[in-house]
Backbone as a chain_set.jsonl record, in Angstrom:
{"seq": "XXXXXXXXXXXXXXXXXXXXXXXXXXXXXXXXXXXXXXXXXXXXXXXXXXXXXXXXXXXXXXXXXXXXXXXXXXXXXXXXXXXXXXXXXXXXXXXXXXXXXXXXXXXXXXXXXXXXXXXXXXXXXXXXXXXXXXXXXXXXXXXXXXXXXXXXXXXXXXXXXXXXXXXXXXXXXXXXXXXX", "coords": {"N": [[0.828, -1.2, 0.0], [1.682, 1.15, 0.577], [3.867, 1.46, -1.269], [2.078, 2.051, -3.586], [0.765, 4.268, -2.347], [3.326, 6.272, -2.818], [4.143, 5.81, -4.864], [1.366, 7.571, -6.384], [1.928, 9.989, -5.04], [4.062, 10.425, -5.098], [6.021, 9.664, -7.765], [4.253, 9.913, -10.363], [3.195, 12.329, -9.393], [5.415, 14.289, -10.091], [5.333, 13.633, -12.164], [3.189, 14.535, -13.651], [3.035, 17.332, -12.697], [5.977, 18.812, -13.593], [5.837, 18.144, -15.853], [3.367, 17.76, -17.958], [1.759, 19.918, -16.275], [2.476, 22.157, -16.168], [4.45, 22.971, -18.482], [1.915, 22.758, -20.569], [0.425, 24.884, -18.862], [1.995, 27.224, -19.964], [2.361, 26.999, -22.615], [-0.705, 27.109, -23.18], [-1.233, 29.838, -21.985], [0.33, 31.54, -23.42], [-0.448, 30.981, -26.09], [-3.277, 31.838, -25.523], [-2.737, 34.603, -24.406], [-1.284, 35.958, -27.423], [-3.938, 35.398, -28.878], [-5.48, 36.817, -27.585], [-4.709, 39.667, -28.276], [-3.01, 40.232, -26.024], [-4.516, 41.001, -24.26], [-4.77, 41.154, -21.018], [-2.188, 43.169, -20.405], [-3.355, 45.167, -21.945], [-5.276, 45.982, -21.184], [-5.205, 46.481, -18.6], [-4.934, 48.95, -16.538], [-7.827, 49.705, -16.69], [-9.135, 47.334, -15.386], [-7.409, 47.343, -13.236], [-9.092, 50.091, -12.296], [-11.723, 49.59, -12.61], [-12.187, 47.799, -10.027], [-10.661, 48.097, -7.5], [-10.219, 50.793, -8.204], [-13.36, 51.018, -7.171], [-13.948, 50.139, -5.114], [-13.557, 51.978, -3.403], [-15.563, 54.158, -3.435], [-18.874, 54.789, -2.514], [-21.146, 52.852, -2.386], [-24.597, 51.339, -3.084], [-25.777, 47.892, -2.633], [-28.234, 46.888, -5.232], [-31.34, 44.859, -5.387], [-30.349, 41.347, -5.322], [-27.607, 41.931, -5.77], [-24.283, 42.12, -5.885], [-21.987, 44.686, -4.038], [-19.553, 46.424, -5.243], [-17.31, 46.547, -3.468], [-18.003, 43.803, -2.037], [-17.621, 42.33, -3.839], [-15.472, 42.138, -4.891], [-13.994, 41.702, -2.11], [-14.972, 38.842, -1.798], [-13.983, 37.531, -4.604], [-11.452, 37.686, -3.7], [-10.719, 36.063, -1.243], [-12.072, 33.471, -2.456], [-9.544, 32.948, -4.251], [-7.431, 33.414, -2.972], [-5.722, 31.808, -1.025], [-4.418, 29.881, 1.85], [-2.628, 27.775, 0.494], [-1.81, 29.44, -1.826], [-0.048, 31.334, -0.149], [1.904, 29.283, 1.461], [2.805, 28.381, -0.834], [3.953, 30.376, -1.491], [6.321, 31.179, 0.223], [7.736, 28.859, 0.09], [8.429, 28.705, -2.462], [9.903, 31.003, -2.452], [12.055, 30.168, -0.41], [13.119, 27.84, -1.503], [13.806, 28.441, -4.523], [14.833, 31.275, -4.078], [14.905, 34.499, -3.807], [14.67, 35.604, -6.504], [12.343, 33.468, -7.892], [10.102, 34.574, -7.467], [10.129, 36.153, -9.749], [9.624, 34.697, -11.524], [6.944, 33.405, -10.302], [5.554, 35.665, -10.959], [5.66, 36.094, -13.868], [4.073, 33.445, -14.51], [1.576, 34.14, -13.261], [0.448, 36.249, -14.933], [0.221, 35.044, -17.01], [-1.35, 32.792, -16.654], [-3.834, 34.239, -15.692], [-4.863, 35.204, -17.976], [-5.648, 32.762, -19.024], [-7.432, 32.522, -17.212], [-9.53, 34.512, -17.677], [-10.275, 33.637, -19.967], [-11.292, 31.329, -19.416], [-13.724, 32.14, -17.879], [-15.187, 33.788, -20.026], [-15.879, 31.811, -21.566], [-17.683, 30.573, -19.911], [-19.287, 32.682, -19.18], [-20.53, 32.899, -21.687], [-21.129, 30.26, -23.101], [-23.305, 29.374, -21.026], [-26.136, 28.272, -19.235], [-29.969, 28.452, -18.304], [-31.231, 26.643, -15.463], [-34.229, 24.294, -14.209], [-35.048, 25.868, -12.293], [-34.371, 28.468, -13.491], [-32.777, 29.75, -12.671], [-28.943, 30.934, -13.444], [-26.839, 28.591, -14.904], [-23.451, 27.66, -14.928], [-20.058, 26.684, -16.339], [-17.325, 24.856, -16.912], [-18.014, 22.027, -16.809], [-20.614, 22.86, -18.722], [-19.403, 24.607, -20.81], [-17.746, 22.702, -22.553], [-19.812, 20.645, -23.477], [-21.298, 22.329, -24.155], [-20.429, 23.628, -26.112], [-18.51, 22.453, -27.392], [-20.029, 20.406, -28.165], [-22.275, 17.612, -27.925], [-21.427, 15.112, -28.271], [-18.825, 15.781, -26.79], [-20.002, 14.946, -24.407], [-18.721, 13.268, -22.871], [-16.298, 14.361, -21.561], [-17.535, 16.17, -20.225], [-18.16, 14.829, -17.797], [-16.386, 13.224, -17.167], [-14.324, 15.596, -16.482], [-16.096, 16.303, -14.323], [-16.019, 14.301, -12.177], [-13.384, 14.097, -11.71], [-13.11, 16.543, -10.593], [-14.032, 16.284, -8.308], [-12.778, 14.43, -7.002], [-10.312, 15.656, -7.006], [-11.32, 17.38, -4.72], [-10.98, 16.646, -2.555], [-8.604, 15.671, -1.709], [-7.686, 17.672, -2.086], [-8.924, 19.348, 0.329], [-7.671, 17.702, 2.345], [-4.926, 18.404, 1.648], [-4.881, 21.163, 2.578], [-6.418, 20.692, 5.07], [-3.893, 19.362, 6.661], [-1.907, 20.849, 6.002], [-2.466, 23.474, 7.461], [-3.137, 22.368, 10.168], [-5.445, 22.911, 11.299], [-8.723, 20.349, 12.026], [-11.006, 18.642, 11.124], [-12.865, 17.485, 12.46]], "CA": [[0.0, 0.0, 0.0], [2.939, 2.36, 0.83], [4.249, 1.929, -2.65], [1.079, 2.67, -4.503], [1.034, 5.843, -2.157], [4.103, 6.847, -2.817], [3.967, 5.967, -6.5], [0.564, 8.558, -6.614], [2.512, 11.132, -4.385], [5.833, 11.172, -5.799], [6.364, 9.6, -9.381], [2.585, 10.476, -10.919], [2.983, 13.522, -8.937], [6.016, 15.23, -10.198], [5.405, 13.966, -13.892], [1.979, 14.8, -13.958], [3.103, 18.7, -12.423], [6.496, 18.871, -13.961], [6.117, 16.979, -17.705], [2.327, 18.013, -18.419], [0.434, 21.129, -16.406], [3.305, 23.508, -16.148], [4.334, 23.071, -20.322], [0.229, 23.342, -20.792], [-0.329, 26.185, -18.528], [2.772, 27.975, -19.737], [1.671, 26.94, -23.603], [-1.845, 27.898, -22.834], [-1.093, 31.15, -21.724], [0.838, 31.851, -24.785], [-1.198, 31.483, -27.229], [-4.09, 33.003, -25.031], [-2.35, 35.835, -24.508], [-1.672, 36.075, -28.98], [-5.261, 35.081, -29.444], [-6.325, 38.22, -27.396], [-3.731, 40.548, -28.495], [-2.538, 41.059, -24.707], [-5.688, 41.541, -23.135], [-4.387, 41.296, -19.625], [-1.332, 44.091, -20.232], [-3.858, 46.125, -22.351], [-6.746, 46.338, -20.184], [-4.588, 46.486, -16.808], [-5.635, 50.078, -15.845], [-8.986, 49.544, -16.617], [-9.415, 46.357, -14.838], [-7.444, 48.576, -11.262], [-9.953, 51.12, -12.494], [-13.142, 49.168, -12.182], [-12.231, 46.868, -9.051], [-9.89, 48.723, -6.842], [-10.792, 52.262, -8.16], [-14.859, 51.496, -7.596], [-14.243, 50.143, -3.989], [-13.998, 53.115, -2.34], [-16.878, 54.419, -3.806], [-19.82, 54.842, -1.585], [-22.628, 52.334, -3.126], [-25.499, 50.694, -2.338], [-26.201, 46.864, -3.207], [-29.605, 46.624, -5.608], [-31.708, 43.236, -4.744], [-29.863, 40.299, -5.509], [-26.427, 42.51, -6.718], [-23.305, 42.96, -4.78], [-21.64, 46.088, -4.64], [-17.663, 46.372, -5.978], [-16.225, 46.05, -2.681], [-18.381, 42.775, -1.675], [-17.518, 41.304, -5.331], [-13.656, 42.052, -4.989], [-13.487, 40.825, -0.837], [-15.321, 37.472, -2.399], [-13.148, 37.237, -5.226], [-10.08, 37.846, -3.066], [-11.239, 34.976, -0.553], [-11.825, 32.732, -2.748], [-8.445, 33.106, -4.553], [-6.038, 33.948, -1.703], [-5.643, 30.906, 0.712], [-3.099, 29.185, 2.716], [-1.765, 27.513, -0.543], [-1.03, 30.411, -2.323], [0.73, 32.141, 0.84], [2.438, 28.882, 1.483], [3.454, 28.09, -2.151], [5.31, 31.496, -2.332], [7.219, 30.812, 1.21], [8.399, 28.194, -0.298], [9.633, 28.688, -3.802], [11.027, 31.869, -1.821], [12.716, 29.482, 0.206], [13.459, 26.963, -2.738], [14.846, 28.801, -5.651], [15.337, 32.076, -3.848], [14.3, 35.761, -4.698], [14.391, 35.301, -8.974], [11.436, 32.833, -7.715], [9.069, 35.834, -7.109], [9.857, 36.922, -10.806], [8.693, 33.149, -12.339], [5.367, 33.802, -9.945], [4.684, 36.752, -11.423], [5.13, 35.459, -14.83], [3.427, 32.463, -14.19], [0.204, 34.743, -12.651], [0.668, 36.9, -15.585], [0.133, 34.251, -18.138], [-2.648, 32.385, -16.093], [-4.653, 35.664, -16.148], [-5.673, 35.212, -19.459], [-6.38, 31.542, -18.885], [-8.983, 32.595, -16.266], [-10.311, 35.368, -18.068], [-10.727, 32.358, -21.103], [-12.586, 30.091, -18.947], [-14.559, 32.651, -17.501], [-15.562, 34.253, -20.794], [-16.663, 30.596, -22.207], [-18.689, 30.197, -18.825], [-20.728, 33.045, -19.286], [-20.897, 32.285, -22.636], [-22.16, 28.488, -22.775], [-23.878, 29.328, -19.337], [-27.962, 28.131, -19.561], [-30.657, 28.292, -17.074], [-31.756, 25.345, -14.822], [-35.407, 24.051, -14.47], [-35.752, 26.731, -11.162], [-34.668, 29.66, -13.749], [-31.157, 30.298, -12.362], [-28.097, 30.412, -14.132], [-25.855, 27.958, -14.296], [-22.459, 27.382, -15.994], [-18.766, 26.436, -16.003], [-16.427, 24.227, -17.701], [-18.891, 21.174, -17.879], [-21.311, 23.391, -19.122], [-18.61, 24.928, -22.237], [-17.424, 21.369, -22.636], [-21.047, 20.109, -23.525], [-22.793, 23.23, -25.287], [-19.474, 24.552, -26.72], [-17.623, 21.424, -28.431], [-20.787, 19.739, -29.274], [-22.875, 16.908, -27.581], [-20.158, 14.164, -28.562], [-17.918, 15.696, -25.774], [-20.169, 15.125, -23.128], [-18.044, 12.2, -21.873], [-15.184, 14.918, -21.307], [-17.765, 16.833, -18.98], [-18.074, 14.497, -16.923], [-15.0, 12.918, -16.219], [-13.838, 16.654, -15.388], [-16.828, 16.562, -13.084], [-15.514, 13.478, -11.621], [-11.994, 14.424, -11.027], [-13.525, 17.869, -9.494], [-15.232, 15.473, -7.352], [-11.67, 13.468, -6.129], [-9.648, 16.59, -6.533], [-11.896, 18.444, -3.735], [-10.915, 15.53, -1.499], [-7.313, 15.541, -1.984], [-7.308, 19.707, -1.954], [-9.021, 19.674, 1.192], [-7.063, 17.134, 2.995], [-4.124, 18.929, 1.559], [-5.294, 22.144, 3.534], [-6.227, 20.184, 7.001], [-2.615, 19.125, 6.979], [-0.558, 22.2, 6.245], [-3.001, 24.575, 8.517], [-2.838, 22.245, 11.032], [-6.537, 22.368, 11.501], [-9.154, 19.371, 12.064], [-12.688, 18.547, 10.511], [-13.686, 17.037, 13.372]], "C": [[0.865, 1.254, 0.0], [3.741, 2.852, -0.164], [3.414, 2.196, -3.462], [1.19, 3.951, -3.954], [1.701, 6.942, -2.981], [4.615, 7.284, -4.33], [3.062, 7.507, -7.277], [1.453, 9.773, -6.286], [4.268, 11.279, -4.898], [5.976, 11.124, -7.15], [5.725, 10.563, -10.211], [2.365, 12.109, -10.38], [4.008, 14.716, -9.761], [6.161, 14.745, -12.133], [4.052, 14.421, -14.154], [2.251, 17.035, -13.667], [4.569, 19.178, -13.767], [6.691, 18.55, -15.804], [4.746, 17.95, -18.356], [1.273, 19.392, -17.862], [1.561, 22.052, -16.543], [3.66, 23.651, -17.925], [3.255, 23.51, -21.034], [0.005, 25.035, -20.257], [0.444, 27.184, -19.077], [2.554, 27.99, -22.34], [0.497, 28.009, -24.307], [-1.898, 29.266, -22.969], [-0.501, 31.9, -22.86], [0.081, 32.146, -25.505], [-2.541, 31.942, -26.728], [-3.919, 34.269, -25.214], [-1.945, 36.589, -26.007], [-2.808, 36.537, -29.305], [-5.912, 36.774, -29.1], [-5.741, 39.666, -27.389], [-3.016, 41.477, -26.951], [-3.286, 41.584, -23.956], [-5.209, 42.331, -21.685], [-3.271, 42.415, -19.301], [-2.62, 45.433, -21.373], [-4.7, 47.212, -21.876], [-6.427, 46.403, -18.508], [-5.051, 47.691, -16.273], [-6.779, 50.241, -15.841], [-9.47, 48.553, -15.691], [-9.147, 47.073, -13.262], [-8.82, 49.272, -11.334], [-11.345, 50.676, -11.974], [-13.459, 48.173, -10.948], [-11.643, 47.438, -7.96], [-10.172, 50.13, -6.613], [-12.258, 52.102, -7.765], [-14.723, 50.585, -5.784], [-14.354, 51.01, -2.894], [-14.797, 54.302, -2.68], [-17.98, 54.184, -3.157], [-20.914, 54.133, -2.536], [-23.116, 51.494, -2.343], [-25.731, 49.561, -3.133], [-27.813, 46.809, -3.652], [-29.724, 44.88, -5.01], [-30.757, 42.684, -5.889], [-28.452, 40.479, -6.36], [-25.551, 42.216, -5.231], [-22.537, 44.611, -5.135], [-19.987, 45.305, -4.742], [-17.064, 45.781, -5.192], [-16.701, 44.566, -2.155], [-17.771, 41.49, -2.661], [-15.579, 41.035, -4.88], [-13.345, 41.381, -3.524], [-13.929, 39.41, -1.63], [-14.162, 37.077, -3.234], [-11.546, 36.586, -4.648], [-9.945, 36.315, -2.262], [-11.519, 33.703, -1.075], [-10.5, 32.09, -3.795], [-7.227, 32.774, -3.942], [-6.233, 32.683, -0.693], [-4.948, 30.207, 0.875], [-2.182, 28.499, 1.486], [-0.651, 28.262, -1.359], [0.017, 31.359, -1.353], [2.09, 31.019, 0.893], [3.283, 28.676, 0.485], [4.697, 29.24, -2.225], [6.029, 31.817, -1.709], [8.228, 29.98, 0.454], [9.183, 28.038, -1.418], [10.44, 29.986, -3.474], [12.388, 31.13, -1.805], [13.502, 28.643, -0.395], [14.61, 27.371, -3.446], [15.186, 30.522, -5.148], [14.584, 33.435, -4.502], [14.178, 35.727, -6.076], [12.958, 34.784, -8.645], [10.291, 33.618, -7.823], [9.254, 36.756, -8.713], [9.197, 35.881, -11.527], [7.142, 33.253, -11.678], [4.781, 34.713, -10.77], [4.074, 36.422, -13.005], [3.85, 34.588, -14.89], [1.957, 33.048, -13.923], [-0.008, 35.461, -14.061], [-0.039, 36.336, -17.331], [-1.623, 33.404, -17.567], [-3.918, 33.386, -15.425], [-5.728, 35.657, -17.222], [-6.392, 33.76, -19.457], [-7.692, 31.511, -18.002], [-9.74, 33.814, -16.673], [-10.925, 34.278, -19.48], [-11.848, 32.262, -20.289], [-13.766, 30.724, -18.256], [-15.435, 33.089, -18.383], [-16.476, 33.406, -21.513], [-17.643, 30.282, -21.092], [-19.868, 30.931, -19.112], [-21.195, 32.744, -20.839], [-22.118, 30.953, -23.291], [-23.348, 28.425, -21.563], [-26.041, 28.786, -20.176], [-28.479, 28.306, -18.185], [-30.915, 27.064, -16.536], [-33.461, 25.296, -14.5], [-35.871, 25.209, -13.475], [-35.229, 28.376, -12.041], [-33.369, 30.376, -13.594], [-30.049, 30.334, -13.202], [-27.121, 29.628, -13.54], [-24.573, 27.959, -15.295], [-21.365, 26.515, -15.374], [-17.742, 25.485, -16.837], [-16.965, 22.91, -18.032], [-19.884, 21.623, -18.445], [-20.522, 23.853, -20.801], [-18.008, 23.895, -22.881], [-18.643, 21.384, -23.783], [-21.543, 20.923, -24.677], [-21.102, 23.954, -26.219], [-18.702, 23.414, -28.132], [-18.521, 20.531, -29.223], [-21.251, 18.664, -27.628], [-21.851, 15.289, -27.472], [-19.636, 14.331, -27.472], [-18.492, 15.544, -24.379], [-19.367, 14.127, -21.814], [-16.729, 12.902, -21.33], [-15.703, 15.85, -20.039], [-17.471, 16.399, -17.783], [-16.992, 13.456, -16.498], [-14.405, 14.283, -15.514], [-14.771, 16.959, -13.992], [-16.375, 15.952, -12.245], [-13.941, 13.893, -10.945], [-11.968, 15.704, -10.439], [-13.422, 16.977, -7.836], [-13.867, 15.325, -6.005], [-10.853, 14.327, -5.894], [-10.061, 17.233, -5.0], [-11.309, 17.707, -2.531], [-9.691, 15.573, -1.19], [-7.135, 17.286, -1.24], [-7.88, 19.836, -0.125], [-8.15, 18.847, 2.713], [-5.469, 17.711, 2.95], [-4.226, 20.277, 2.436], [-5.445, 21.45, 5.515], [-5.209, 19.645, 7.322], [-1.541, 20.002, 7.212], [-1.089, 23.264, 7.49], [-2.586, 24.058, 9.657], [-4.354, 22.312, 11.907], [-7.222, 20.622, 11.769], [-10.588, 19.754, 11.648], [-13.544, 18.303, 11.713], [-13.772, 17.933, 14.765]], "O": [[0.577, 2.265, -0.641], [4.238, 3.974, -0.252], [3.937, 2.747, -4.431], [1.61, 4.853, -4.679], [1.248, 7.936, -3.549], [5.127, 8.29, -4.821], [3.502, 8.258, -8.147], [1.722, 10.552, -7.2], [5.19, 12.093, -4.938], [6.063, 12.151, -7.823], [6.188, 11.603, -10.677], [1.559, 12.906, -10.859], [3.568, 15.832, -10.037], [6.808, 15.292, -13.025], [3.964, 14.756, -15.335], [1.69, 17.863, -14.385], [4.224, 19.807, -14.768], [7.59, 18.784, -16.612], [5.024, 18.818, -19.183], [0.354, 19.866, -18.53], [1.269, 22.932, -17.352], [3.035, 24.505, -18.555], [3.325, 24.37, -21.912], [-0.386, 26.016, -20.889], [-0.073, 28.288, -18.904], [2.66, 28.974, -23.072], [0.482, 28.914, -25.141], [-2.485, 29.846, -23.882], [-1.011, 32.984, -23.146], [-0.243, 33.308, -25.75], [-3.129, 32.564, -27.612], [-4.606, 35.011, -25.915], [-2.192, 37.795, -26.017], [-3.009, 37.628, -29.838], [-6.488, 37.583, -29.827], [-6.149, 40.605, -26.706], [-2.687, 42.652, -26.785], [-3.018, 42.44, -23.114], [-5.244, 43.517, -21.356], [-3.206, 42.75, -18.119], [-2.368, 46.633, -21.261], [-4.848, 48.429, -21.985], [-7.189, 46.378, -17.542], [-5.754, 47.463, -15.288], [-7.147, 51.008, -14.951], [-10.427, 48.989, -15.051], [-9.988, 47.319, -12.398], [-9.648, 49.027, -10.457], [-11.978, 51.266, -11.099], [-14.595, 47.745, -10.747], [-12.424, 47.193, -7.041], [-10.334, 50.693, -5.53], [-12.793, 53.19, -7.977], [-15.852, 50.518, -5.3], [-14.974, 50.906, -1.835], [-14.589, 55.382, -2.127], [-18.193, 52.972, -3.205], [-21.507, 54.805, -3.38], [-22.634, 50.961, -1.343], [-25.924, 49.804, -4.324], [-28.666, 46.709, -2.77], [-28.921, 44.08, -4.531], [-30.448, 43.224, -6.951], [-28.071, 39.719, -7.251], [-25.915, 42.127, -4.058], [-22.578, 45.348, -6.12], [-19.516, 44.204, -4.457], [-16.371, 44.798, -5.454], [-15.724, 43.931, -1.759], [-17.552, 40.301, -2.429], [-14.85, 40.063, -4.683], [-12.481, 40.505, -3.553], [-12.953, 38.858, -2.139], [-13.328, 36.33, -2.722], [-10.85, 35.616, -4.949], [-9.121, 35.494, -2.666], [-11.291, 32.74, -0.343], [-10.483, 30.892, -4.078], [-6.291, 32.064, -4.308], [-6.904, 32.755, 0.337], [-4.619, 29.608, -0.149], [-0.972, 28.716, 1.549], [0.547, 28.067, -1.565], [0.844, 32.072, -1.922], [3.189, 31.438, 0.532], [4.489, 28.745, 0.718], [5.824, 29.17, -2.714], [6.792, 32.667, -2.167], [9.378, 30.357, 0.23], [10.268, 27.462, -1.493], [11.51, 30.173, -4.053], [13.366, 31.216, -2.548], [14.65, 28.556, 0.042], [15.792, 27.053, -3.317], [15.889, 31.101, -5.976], [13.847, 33.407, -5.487], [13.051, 35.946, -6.519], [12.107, 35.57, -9.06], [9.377, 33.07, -8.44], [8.664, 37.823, -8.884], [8.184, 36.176, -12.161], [6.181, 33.191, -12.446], [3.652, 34.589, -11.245], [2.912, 36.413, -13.411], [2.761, 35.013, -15.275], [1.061, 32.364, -14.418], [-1.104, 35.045, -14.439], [-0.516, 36.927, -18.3], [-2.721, 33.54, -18.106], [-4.803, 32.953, -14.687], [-6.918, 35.967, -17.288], [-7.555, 33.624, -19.839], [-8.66, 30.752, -18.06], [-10.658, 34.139, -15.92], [-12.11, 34.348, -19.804], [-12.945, 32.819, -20.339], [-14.755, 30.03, -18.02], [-16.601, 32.993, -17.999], [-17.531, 33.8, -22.009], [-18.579, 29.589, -21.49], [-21.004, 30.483, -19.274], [-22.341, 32.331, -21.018], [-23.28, 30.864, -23.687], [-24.103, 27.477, -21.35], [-26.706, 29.0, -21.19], [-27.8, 28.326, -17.158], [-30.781, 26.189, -17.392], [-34.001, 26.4, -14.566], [-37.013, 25.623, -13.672], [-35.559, 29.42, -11.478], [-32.983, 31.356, -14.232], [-30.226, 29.431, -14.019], [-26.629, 29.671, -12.412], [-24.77, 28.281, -16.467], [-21.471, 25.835, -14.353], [-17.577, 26.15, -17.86], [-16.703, 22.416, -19.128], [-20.453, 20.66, -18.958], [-21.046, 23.457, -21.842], [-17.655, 24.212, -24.017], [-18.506, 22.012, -24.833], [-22.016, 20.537, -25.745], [-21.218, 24.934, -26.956], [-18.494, 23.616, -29.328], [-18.289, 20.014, -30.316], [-20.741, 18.868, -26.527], [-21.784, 14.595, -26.457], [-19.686, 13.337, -26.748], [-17.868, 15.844, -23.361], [-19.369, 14.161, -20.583], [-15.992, 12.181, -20.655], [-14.978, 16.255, -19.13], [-16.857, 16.985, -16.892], [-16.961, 12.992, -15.358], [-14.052, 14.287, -14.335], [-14.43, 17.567, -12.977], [-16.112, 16.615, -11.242], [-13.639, 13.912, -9.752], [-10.972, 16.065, -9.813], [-12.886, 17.15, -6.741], [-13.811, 15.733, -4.845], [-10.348, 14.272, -4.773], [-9.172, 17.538, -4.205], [-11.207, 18.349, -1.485], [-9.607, 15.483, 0.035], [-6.613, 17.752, -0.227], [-7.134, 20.456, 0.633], [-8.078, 19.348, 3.836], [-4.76, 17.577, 3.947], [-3.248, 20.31, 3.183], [-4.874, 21.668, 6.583], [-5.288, 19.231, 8.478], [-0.659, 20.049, 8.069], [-0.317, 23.771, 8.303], [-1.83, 24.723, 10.366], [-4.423, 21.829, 13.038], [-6.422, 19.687, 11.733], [-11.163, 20.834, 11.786], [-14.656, 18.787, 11.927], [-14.52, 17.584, 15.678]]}, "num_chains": 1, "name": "protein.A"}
């Protein structure tokens, strides 16, 4: 059992990070960033402008809105947590100050990848039988590539599923927390 572990957590681990998402995300981002002629360095003062500049702005939330600064604490919160603090201790710690210029890159490039997948969300997005919207990546999967790919939704649903399990056990270990 200790070598299947260790097999998942070490081998499968550092070719699956090292060989295949970092080449992808660093790919990805590439020709994202082409495709949209630099979105993310084009639209950078606009983007401060409407998130940063519109929080200290005195507004009032209409029904079922948030206001700027509710949207951007949310955002932030679900973004910002113990991973990302820890992660950048450590490649501090790792490869040293330069390390903090590969982050930036690295954020820089995966920018555009989450302005993608966000753009195809609302995009593909439909309502559900109660009227709501729904979306997300098995949703642009499905209504975006065609009916054919629905077997690609849901395996990513699936490995959401086992990821969440993994991610959160990865968190009640480094915090130092308990579930129970």
């Amino acid at each position: 059992m200790q070598t299947i572990l260790n097999f998942f957590t070490g081998t499968l681990n550092t070719v699956a990070w090292m060989y295949i998402l970092l080449p992808c995300v660093a790919v990805g981002g590439v020709y994202f960033t082409i495709r949209n002629r630099g979105l993310q360095f084009r639209k950078f003062g606009y983007t401060l402008k409407n998130t940063i500049g519109k929080v200290f702005e005195k507004s009032e939330a209409k029904e079922g809105s948030v206001t700027p600064f509710q949207a951007l604490t949310t955002a932030l919160a679900a973004t910002v947590g113990t991973g990302n603090i820890v992660g950048t201790s450590q490649a501090i710690a790792m490869g040293g100050y330069g390390a903090i210029f590969w982050l930036w890159i690295a954020a820089l490039l995966g920018m555009i990848i989450k302005y993608s997948e966000v753009v195809l969300s609302v995009h593909f997005r439909e309502r559900n039988q109660k009227g709501d919207w729904v979306g997300g990546p098995m949703y642009y999967i499905v209504n975006g590539l065609g009916k054919g790919w629905k077997w690609l939704a849901v395996l990513f649903s699936l490995f959401a599923i086992l990821a969440s399990f993994g991610i959160a056990e990865k968190s009640r270990t480094h915090v130092g927390y308990t579930w129970f």
